[in-house]
TORDREN-225635 format. One line per field, with one value per residue: residue in one letter; x negated, y, z negated of N, C-alpha, C in turn. Coordinates in pm, 1 decimal, always signed. Layout:
<rs>
resn <- A ...
nX <- X ...
nY <- Y ...
nZ <- Z ...
caX <- X ...
caY <- Y ...
caZ <- Z ...
cX <- X ...
cY <- Y ...
cZ <- Z ...
</rs>
This chain:
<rs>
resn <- X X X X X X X X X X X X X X X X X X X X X X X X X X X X X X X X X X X X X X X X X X X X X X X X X X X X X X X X X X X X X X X X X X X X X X X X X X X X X X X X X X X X X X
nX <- -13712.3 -13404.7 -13513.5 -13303.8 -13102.2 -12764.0 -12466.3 -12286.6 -12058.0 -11715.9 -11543.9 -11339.6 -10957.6 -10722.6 -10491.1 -10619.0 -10780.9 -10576.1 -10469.8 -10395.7 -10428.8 -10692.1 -10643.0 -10402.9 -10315.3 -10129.3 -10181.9 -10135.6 -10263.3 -10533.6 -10654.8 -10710.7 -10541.6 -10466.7 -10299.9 -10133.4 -10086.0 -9890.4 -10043.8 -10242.0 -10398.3 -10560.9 -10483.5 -10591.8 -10518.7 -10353.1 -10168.2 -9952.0 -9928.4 -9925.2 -9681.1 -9471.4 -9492.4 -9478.9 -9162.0 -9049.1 -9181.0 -9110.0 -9266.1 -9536.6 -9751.3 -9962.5 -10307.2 -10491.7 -10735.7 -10624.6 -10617.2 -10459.4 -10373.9 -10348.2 -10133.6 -9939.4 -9963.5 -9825.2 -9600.5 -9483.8 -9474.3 -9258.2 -9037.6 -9023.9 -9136.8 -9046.8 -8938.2 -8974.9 -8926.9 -8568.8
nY <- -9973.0 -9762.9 -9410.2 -9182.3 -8949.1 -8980.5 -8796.7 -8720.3 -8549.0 -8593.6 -8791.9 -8524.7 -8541.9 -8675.8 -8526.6 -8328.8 -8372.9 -8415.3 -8097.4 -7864.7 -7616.9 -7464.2 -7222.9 -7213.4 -7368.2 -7655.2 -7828.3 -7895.4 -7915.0 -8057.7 -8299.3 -8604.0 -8876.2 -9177.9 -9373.5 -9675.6 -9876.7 -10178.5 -10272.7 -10268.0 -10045.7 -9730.5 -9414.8 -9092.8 -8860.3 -8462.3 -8408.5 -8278.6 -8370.8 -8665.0 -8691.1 -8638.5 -8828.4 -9067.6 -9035.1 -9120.7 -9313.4 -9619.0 -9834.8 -9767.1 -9777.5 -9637.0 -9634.2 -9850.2 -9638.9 -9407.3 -9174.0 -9168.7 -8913.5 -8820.8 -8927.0 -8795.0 -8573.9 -8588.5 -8668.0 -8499.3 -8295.5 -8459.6 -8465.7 -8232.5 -7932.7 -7908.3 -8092.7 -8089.4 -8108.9 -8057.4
nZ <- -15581.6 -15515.3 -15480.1 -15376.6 -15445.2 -15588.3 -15556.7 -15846.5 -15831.0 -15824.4 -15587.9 -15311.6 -15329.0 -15212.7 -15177.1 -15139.3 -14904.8 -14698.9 -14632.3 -14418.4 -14457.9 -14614.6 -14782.9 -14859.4 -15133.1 -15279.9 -15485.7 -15788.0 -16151.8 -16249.7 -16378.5 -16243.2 -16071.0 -16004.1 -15791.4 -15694.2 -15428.5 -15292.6 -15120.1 -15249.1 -15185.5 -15291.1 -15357.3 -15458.9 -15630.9 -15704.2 -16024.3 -15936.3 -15621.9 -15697.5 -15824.6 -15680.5 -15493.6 -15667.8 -15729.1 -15539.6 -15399.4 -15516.1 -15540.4 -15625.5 -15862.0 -16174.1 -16159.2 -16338.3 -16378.0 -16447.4 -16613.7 -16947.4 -17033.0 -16801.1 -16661.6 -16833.8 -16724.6 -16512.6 -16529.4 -16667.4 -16418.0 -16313.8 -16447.0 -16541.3 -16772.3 -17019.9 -17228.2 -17561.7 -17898.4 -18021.7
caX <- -13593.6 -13491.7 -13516.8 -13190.1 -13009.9 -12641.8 -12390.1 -12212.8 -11925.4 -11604.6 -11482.8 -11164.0 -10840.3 -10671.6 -10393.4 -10720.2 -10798.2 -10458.0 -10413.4 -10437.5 -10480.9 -10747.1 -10635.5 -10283.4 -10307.0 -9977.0 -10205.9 -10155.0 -10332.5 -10668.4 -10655.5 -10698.5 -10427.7 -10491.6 -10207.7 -10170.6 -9967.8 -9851.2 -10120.1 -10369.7 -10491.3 -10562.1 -10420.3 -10617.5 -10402.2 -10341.9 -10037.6 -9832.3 -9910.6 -9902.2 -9551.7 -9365.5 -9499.2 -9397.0 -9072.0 -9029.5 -9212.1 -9095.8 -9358.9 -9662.5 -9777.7 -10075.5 -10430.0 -10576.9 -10844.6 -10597.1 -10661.5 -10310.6 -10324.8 -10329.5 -9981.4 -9885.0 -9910.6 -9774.2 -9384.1 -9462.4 -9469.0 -9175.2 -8957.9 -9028.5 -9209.6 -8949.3 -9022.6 -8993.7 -8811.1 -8444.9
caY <- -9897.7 -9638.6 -9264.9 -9114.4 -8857.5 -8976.0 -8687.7 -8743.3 -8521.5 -8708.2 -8731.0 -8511.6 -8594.8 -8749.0 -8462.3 -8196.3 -8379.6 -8334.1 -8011.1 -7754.4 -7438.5 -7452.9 -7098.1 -7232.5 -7537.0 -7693.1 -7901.7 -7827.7 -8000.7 -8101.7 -8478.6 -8722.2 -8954.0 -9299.0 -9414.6 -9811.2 -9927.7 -10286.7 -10350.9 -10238.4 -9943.2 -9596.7 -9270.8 -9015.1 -8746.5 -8420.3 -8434.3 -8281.5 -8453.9 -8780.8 -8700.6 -8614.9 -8980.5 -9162.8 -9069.7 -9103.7 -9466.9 -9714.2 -9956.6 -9746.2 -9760.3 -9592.0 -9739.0 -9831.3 -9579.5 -9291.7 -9121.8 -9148.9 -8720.1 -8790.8 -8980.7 -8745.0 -8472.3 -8642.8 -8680.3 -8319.7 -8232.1 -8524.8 -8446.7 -8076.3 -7910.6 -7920.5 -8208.4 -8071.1 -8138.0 -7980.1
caZ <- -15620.2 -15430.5 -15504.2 -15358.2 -15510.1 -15562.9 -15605.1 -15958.0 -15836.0 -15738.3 -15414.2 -15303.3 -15376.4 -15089.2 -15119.2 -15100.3 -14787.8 -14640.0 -14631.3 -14307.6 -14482.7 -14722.8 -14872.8 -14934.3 -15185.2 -15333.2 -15581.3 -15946.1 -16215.0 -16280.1 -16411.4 -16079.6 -16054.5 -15881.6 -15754.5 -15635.7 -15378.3 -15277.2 -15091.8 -15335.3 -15148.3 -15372.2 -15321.0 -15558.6 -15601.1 -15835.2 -16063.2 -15867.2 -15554.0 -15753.8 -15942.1 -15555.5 -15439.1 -15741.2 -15792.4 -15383.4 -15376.9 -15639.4 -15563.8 -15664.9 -16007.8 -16230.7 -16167.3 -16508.7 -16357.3 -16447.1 -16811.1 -17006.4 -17026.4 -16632.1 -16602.1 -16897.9 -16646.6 -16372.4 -16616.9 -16670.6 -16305.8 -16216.4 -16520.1 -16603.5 -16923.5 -17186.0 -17322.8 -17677.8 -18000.9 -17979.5
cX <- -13582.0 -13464.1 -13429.3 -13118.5 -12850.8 -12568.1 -12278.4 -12056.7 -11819.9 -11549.9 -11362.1 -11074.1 -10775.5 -10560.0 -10482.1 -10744.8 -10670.8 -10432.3 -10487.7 -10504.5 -10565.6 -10745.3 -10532.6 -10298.6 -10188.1 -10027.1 -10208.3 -10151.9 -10480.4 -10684.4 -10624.8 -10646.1 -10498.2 -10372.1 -10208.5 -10053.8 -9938.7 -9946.5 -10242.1 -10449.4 -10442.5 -10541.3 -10516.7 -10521.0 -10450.9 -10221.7 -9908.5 -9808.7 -9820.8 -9738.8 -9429.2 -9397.2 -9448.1 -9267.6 -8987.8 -8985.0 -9166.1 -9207.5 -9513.8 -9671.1 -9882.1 -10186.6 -10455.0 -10718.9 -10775.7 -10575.5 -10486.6 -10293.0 -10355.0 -10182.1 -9935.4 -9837.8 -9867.8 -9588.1 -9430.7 -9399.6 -9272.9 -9025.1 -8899.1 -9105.9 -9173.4 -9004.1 -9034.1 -8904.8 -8653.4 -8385.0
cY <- -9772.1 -9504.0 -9113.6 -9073.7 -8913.5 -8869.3 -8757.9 -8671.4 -8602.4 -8679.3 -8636.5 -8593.9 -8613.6 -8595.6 -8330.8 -8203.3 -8352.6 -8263.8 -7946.2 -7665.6 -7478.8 -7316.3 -7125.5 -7382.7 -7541.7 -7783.1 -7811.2 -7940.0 -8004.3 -8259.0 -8510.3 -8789.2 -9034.3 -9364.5 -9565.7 -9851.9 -10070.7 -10375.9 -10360.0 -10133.5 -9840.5 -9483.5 -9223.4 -8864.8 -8621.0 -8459.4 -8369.0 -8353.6 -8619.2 -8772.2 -8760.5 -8788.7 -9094.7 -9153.8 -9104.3 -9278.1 -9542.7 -9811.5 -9950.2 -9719.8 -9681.4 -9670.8 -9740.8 -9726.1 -9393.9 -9295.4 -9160.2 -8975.3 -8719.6 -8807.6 -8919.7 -8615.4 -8491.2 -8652.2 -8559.1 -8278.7 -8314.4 -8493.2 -8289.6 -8068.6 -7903.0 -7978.6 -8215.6 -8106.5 -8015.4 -7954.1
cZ <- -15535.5 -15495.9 -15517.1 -15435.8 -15515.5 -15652.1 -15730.2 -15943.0 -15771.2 -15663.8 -15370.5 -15317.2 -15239.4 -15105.8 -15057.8 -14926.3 -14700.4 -14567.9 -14536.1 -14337.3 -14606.5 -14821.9 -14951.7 -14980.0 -15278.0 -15455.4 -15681.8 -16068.0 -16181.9 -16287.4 -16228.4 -16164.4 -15951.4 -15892.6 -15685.0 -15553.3 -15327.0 -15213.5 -15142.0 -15290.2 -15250.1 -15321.5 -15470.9 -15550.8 -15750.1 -15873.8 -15970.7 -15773.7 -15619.6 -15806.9 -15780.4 -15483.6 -15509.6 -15729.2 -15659.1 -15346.2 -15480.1 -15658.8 -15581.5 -15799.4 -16005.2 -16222.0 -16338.2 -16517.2 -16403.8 -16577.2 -16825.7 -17000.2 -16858.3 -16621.5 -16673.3 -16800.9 -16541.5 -16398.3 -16633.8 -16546.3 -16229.0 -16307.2 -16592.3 -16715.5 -17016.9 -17244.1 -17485.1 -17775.6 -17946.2 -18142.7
</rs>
């Protein structure tokens, strides 16, 4: 067996990788978002990233790898925060 340490933290977020300026980040959220696209490749994203690609792409759905309070904040970010009784 072997011995090796594997790191438990999870990898960046494909929009973390991205980005030029690591001072200026446009991600907001916490929850990772896996995003699926047609050919089955994964996009991890935050919610915001994730919201600006969905409502962009039609033909990417939610992995079953993304929490429900993930895609909850993903219609937050694509729909606004209202959301409340009236």
């Amino acid at each position: 067996m072997s011995t090796a340490h594997h790191s438990r933290k999870s990898p960046p977020l494909d929009c973390e990788l991205n980005q030029r300026d690591a001072q200026v980040s446009a991600c907001d959220g916490r929850e990772e978002i896996v995003l699926v696209g047609l050919d089955g490749a994964e996009q991890r994203l935050c919610p915001a990233h994730a919201a600006a690609l969905w409502l962009t792409d039609p033909t990417l759905r939610f992995s079953a790898k993304t929490r429900p309070e993930g895609i909850s904040a993903v219609m937050r970010q694509a729909f606004g925060h209202g959301g409340g009784r009236r």
